[in-house]
C-alpha positions as CSV (number, residue, x, y, z in Angstrom):
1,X,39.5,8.5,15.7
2,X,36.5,9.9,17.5
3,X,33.6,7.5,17.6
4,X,30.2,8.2,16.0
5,X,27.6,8.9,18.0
6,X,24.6,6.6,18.2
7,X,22.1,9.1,16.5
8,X,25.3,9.0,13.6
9,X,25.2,5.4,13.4
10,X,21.7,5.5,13.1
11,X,21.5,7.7,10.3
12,X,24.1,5.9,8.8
13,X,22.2,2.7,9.5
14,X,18.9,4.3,7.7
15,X,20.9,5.3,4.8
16,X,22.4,1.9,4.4
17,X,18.9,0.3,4.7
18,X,17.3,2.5,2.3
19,X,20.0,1.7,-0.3
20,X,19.2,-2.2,0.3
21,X,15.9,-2.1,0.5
22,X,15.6,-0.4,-2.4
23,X,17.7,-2.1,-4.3
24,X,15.9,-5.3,-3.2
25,X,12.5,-3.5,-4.1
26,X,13.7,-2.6,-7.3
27,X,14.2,-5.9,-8.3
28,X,11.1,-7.6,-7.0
29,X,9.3,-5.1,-8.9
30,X,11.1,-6.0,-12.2
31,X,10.8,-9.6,-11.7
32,X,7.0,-9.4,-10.9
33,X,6.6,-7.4,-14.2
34,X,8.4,-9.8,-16.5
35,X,6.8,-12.7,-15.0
36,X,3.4,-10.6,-15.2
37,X,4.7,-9.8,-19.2
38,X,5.3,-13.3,-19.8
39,X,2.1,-15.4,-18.5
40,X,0.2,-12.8,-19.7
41,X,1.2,-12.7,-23.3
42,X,2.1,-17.0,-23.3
43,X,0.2,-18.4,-21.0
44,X,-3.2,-17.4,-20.1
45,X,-6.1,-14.6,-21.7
46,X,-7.4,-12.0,-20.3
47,X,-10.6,-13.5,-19.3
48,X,-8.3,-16.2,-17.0
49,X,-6.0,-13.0,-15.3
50,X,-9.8,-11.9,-14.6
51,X,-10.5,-14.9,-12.9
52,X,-7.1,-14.9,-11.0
53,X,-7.6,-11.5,-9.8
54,X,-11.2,-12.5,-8.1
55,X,-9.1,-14.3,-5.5
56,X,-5.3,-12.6,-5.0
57,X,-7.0,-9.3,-3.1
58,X,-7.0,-11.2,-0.3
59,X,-4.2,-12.9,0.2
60,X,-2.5,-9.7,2.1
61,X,-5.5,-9.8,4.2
62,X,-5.5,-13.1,5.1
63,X,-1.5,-12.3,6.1
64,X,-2.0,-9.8,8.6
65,X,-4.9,-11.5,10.2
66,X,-3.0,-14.1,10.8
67,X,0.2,-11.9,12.3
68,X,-2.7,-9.9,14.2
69,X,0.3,-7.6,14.5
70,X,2.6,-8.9,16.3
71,X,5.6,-8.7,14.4
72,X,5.1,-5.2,14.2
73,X,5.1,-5.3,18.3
74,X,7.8,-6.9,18.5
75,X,10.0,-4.4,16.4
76,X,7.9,-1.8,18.8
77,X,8.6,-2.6,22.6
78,X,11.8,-3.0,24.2
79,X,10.9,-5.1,26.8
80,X,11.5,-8.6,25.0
81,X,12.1,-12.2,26.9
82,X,11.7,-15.5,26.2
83,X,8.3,-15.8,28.0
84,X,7.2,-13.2,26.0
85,X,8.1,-13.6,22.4
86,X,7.2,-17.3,22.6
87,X,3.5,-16.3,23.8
88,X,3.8,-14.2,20.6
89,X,5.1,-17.0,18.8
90,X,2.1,-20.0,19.8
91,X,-0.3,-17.3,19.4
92,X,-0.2,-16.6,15.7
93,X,0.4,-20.2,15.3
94,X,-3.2,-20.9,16.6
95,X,-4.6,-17.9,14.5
96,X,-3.1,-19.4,11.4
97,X,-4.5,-22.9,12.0
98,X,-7.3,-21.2,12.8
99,X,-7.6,-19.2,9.3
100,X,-6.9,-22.2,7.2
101,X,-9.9,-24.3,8.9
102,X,-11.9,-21.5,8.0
103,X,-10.2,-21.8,4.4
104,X,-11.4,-24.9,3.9
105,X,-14.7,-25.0,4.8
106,X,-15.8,-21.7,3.2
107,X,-13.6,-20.3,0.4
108,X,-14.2,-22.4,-2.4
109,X,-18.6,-22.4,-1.9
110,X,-18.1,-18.5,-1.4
111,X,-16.0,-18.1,-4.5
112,X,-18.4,-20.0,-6.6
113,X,-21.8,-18.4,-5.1
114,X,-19.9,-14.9,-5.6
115,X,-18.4,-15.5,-8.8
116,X,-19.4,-18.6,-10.4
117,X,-15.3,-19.9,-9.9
118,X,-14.9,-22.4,-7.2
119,X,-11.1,-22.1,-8.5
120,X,-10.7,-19.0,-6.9
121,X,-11.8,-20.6,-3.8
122,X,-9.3,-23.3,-3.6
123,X,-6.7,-21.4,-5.0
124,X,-7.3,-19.5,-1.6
125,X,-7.1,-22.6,0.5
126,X,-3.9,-23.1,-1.2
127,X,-2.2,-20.0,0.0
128,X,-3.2,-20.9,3.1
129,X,-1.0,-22.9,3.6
130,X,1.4,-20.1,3.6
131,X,0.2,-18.6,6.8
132,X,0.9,-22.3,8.4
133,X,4.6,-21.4,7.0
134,X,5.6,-18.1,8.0
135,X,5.0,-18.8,11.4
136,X,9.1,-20.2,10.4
137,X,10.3,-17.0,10.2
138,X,7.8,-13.9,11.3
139,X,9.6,-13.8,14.9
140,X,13.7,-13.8,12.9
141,X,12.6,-11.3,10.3
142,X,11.0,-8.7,13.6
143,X,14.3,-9.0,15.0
144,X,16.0,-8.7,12.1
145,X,14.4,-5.5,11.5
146,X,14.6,-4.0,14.8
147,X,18.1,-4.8,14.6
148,X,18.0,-2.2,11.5
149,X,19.7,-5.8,9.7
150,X,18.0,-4.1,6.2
151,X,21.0,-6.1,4.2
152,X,20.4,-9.7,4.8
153,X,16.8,-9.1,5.1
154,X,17.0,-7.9,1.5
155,X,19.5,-10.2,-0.1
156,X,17.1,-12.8,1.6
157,X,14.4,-11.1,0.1
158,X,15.9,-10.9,-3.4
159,X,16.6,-14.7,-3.5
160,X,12.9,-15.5,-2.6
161,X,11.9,-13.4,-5.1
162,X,14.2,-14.8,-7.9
163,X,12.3,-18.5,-6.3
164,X,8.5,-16.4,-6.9
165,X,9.5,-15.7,-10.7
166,X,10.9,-19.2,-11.4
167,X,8.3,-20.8,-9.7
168,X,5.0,-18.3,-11.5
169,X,6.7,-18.5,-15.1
170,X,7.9,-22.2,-14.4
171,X,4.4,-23.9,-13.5
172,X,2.4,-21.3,-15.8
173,X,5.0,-23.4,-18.9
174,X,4.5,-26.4,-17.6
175,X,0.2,-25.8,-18.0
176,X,-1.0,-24.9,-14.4
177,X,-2.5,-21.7,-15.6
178,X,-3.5,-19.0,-13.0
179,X,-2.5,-21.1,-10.4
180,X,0.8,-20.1,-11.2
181,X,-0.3,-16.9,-9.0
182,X,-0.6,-19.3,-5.5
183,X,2.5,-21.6,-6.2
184,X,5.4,-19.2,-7.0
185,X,4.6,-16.9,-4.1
186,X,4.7,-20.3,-2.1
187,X,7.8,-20.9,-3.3
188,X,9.3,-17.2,-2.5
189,X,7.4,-17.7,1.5
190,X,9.3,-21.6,1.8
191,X,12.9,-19.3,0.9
192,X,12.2,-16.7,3.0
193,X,11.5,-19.0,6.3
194,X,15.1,-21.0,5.1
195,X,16.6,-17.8,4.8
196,X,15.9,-16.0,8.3
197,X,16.1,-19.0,10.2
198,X,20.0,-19.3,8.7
199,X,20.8,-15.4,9.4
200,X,18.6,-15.4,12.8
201,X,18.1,-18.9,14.0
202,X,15.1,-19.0,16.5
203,X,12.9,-21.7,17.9
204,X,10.3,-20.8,20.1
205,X,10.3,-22.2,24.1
206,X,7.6,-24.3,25.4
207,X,6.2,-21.4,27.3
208,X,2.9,-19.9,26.7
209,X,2.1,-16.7,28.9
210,X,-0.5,-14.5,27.8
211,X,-1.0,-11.9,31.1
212,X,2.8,-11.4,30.4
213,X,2.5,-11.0,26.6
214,X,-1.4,-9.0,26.8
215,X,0.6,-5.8,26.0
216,X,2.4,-7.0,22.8
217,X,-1.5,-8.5,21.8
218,X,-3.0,-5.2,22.3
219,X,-0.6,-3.0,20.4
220,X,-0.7,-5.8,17.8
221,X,-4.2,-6.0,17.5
222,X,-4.3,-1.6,16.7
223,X,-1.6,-2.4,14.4
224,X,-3.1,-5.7,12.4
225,X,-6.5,-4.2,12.6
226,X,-4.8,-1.2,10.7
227,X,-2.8,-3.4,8.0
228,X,-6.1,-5.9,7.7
229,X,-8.5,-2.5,6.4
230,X,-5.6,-1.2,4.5
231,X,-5.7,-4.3,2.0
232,X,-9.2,-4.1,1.9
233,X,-9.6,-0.7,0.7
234,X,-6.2,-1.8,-1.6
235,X,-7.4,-4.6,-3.2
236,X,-12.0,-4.7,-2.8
237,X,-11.9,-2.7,-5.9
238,X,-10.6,-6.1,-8.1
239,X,-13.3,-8.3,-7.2
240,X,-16.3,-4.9,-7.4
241,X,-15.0,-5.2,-10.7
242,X,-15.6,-8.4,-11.4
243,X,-18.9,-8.5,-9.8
244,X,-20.0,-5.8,-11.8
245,X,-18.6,-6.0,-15.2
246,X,-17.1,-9.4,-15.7
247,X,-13.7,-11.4,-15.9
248,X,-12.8,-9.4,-18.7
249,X,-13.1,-6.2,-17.4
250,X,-11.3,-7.3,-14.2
251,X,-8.5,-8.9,-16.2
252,X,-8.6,-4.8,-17.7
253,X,-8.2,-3.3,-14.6
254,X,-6.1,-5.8,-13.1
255,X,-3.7,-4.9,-15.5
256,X,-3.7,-1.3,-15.1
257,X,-3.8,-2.0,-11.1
258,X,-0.4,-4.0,-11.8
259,X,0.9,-1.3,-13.6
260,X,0.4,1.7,-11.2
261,X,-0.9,0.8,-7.4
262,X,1.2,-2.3,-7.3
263,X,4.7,-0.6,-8.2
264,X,3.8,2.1,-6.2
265,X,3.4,0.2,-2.9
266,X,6.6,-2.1,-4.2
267,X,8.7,1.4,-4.5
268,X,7.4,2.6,-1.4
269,X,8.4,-0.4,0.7
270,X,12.0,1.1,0.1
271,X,10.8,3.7,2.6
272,X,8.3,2.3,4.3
273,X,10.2,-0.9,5.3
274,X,12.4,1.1,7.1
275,X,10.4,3.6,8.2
276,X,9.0,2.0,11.1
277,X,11.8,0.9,13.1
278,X,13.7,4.3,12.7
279,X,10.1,5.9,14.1
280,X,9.9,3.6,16.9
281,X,13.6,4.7,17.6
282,X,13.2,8.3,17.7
283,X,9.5,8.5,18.9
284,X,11.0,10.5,22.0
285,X,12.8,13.1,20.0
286,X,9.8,15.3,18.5
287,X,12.0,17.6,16.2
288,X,14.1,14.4,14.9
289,X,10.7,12.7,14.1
290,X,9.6,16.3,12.1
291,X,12.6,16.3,10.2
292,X,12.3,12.2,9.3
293,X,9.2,12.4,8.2
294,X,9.3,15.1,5.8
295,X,12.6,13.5,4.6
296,X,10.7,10.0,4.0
297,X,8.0,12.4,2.2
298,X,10.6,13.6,-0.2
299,X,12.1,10.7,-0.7
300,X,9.0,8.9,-1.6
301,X,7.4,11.4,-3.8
302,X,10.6,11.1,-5.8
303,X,10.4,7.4,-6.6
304,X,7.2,7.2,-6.9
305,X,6.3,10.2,-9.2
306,X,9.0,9.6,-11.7
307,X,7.2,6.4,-12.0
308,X,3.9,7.3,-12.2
309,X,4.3,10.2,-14.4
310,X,6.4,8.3,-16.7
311,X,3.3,6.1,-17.1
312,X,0.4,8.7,-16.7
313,X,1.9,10.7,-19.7
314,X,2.8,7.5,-21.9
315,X,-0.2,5.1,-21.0
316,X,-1.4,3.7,-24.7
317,X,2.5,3.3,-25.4
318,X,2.8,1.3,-22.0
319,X,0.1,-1.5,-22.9
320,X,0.8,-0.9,-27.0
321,X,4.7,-1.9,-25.9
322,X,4.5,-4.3,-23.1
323,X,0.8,-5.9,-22.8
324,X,-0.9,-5.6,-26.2
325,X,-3.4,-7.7,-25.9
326,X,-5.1,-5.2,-22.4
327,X,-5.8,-2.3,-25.0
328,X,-8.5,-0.1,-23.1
329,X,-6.6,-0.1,-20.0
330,X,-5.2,2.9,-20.4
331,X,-7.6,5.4,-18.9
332,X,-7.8,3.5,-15.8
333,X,-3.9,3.6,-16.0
334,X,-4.1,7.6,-15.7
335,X,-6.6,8.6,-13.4
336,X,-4.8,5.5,-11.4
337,X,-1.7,7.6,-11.6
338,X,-2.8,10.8,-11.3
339,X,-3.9,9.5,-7.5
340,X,-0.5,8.4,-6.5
341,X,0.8,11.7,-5.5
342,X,-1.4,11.3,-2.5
343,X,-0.7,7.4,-2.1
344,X,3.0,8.5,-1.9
345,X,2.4,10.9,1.6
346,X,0.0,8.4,2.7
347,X,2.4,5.5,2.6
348,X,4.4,7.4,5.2
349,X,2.3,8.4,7.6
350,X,1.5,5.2,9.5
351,X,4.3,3.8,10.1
352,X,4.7,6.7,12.0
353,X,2.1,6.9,13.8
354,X,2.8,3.3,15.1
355,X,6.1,3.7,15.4
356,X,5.5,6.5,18.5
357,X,2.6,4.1,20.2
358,X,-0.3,5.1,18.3
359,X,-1.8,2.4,15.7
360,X,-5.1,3.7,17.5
361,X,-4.9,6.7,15.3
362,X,-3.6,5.2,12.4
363,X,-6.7,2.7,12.7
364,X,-8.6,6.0,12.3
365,X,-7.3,6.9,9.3
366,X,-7.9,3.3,7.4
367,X,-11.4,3.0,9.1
368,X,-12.2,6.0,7.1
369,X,-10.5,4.7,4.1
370,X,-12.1,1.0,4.0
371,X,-15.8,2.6,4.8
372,X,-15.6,5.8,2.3
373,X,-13.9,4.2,-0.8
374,X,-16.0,0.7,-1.1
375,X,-19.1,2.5,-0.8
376,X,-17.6,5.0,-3.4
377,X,-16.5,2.4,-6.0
378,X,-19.8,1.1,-5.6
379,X,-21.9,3.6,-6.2
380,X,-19.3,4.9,-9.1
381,X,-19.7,1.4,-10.9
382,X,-24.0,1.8,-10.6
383,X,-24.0,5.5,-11.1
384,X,-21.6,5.0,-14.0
385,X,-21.7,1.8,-15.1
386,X,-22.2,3.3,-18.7
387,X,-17.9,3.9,-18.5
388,X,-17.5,0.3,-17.2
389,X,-14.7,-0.4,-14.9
390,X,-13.1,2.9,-15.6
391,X,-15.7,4.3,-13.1
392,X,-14.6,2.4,-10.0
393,X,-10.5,4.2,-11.0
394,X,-12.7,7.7,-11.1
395,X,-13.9,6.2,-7.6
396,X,-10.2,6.9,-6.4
397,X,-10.2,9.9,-7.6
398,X,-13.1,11.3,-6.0
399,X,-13.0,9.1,-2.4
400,X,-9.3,9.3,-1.6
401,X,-9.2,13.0,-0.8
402,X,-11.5,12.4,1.8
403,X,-9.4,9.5,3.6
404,X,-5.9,11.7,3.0
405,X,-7.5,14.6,4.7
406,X,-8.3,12.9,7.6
407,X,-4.7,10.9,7.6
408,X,-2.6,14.7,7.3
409,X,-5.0,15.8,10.4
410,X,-4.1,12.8,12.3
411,X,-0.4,12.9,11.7
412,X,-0.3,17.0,12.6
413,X,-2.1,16.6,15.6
414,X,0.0,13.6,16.9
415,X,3.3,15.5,16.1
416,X,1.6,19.2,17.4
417,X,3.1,20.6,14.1
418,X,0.7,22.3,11.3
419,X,-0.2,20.9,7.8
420,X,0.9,24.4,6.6
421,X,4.9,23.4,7.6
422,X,4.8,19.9,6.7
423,X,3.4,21.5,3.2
424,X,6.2,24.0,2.7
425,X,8.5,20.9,3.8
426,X,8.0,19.1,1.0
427,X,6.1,21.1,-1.7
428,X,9.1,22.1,-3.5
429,X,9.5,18.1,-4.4
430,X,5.9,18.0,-5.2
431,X,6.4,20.7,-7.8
432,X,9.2,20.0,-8.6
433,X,7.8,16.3,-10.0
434,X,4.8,17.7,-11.7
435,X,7.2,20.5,-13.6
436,X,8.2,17.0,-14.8
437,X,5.3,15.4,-15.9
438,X,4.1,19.0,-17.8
439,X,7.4,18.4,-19.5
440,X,7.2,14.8,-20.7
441,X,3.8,15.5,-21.8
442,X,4.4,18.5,-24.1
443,X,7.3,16.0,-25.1
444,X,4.8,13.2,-25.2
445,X,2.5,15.3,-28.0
446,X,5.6,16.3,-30.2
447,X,6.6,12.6,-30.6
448,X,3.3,11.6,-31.7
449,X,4.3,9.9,-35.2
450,X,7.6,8.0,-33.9
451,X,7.2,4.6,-32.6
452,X,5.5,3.4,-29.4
453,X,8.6,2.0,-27.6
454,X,11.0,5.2,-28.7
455,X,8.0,7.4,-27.0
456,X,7.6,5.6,-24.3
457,X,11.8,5.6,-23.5
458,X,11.7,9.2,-24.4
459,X,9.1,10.0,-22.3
460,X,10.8,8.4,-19.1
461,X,14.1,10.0,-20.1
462,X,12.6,13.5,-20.1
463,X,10.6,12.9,-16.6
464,X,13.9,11.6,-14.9
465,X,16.1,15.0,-16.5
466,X,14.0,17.6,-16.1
467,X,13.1,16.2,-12.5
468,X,17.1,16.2,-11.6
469,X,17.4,19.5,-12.8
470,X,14.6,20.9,-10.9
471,X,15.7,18.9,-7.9
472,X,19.1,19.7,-7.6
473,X,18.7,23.6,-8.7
474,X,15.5,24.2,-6.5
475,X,15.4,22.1,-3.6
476,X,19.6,20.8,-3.7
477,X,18.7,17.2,-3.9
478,X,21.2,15.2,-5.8
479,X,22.0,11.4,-5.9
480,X,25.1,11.9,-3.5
481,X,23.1,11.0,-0.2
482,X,22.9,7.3,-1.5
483,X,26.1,7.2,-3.1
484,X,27.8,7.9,0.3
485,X,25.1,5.5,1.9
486,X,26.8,2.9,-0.4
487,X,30.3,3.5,0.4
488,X,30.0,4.1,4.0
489,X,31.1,1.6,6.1
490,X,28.8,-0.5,8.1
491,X,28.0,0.6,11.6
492,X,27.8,-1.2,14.7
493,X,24.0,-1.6,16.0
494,X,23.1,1.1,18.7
495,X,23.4,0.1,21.9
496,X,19.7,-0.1,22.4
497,X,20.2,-3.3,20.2
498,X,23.1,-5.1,22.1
């Protein structure tokens, strides 16, 4: 029997990882909405998921500034040795002690001059401890994922997140309140160290380098300077809400943030979680990378738009069904949704752009993003502050054009191909999903007088057939890919990886 070639493996490998990743991702997702469904509606008001929300925008932040990147450099370079990776290693060590000092001293007199909640503070200095923690497992779970080992990372993944819902619904039951939002996700970080030390056991050598390591520091640093503005501009719009219009309101658009942003980025991590590595592997093939990307595209415009149209089109029965007590959510819900077309492509893009050596470009693109949309949201919420929080959503709508545009230039001119191709490339999906959503709406009007959880099923059942039909009989896309993906057998690693 003829071997496969490595670029068949790879593929193979890809398709494999996608099907576990987003399996994994599927999950996650539905675990972090029921536990969401059932503090919410048990355990806490509105007012308190306000309060929570003041501090949980940055916790991602304070991640990457702690990794400064360098897990992503690792997956990146090829040139790995034990001098090296344990430079890597006592470096983010010292940045996380470093962070949680800081923790301490100022987090819980910020929150309280900010916000009037020195809670939110120390709930912040709790999940610090967390970037003490991962320093456990960030070097296994690189290798792991340049080893394309998407299986175990994600049955790994699914376990700690089984741990996270436990752990949030567990301690909100037992009367810890919103710090059920800090203590579950410590529990599902304390898994995930267990679990990649047992699949990739690693300790780190006494060694400590840096002239050998510089290069790994600066590609890190592009990379973690990237990740660090793209949770600001993510996740300042919860606390401008707050600071403007009160925990209320912020409990209000937390919810509708939950309900679209957040799923979005969790769906995407099926592509983007894998998207990197496979760059970094093909970033000398220019026509493979071309024909990835506009696959990833595709792909990611499916999942995410039969999501987000299901709940654009069916937003009041979406808090009427599962959170009753956020009524007046659900304009923020739809202009929310009607954005995540573009936060599909965008999710794409940088990955790319590190994984062929430029996270200088792709630190461009969320320069442009954290400078234009704060100062947008801000002006939206004075300007507007008549529509209360619903004006920092319509700050979306009218800022994030501006950072897209200057992402698709980036990515074009990196890959010398034009915006016009990569358009035709994946347009058809793009239409293909908002033939959809015209559907399910005109269905969404006719079922006015039936009950809101039959019209909200109804409405997802008509986005998800009319978008197979129109998929399959205009553009050929079927389910088939992943159903081979999960029958093939598992391939040997490339040799790059031996």
């Amino acid at each position: 029997m003829k071997e496969p070639s490595q670029s068949g493996r790879m593929k193979t490998s890809v398709n494999r990882g996608l099907v576990w990743i987003g399996a994994a991702s599927s999950l996650v997702g539905l675990l972090d909405l029921f536990a969401l469904l059932i503090i919410t509606r048990f355990f806490i008001t509105t007012d308190e998921y306000g309060i929570s929300r003041l501090g949980v925008w940055i916790y991602p932040i304070l991640d990457q500034a702690t990794d400064l990147g360098l897990s992503a450099a690792v997956i990146q370079r090829d040139d790995h040795d034990d001098a090296k990776i344990s430079t890597v290693f006592w470096i983010n060590l010292i940045t996380a002690a470093a962070m949680f000092v800081v923790l301490v001293a100022v987090a819980p007199l910020a929150a309280d001059a900010l916000f009037g909640h020195a809670i939110v503070g120390w709930m912040m200095v709790a999940y610090g401890t967390k970037l003490l923690w991962q320093n456990v497992y960030f070097i296994p779970v690189a290798m792991m994922k340049r080893e394309l080992r998407f299986k175990e990372l994600s049955i790994i993944r699914i376990i700690a997140n089984i741990a996270e819902f436990l752990g949030k619904v567990g301690f909100a039951w037992a009367g810890f309140g919103i710090w059920c939002f800090v203590l579950g996700p410590l529990l599902r970080v304390l898994v995930t160290g267990v679990g990649a030390q047992l699949r990739h056991p690693w300790v780190p050598k006494m060694l400590f380098r840096f002239r050998e390591a510089k290069e790994y520091v600066t590609f890190g640093l592009n990379t973690s300077a990237s990740q660090i503005l793209y949770y600001f501009y993510t996740n300042i719009h919860l606390p401008i809400v707050g600071y403007f219009f009160g925990p209320h309101a912020a409990g209000l658009y937390g919810i509708a943030n939950e309900i679209v942003l957040e799923p979005i980025r969790i769906i995407s991590a099926v592509i983007v979680d894998i998207a990197f590595p496979t760059f970094a592997l093909l970033r000398h093939n220019r026509e493979k990378l071309i024909a990835q990307l506009a696959s990833f595209t595709r792909l990611n415009l499916i999942t995410v738009m039969l999501y987000s149209a299901t709940v654009f089109v069916a937003a009041p029965e979406v808090i009427a069904v599962l959170f009753p007590g956020y009524t007046g959510a659900e304009d923020a819900i739809r202009i929310l949704g009607a954005v995540a077309i573009l936060r599909s492509v965008s999710l794409v893009i940088p990955p790319l752009l590190d994984g062929i050596g430029y996270p200088n470009r792709t630190l461009v693109y969320t320069a442009t993003a954290a400078i234009t949309l704060p100062i947008v949201w801000i002006i939206s919420a004075i300007v507007l502050r008549y529509l209360g929080f619903i004006s920092v959503a319509i700050g979306w709508g009218v800022g994030y054009p501006i950072a897209f545009g200057v992402l698709i230039w980036i990515a074009m001119f990196s890959l010398k191909w034009s915006t016009l191709s990569y358009l035709r490339d994946v347009g058809g999906v793009a239409l293909c999903m908002i033939g959809a959503t015209v559907a399910a709406g005109v269905g969404h009007a006719l079922l006015g007088h039936l009950p809101a959880v039959v019209i909200l099923l109804a409405t997802a059942a008509i986005v998800v057939v009319v978008a197979g039909v129109l998929l399959a009989y205009t553009q050929g896309l079927t389910v088939g890919s992943a159903l081979r993906a999960m029958r093939a057998d598992a391939p040997p690693p490339p040799k790059d990886f031996e």
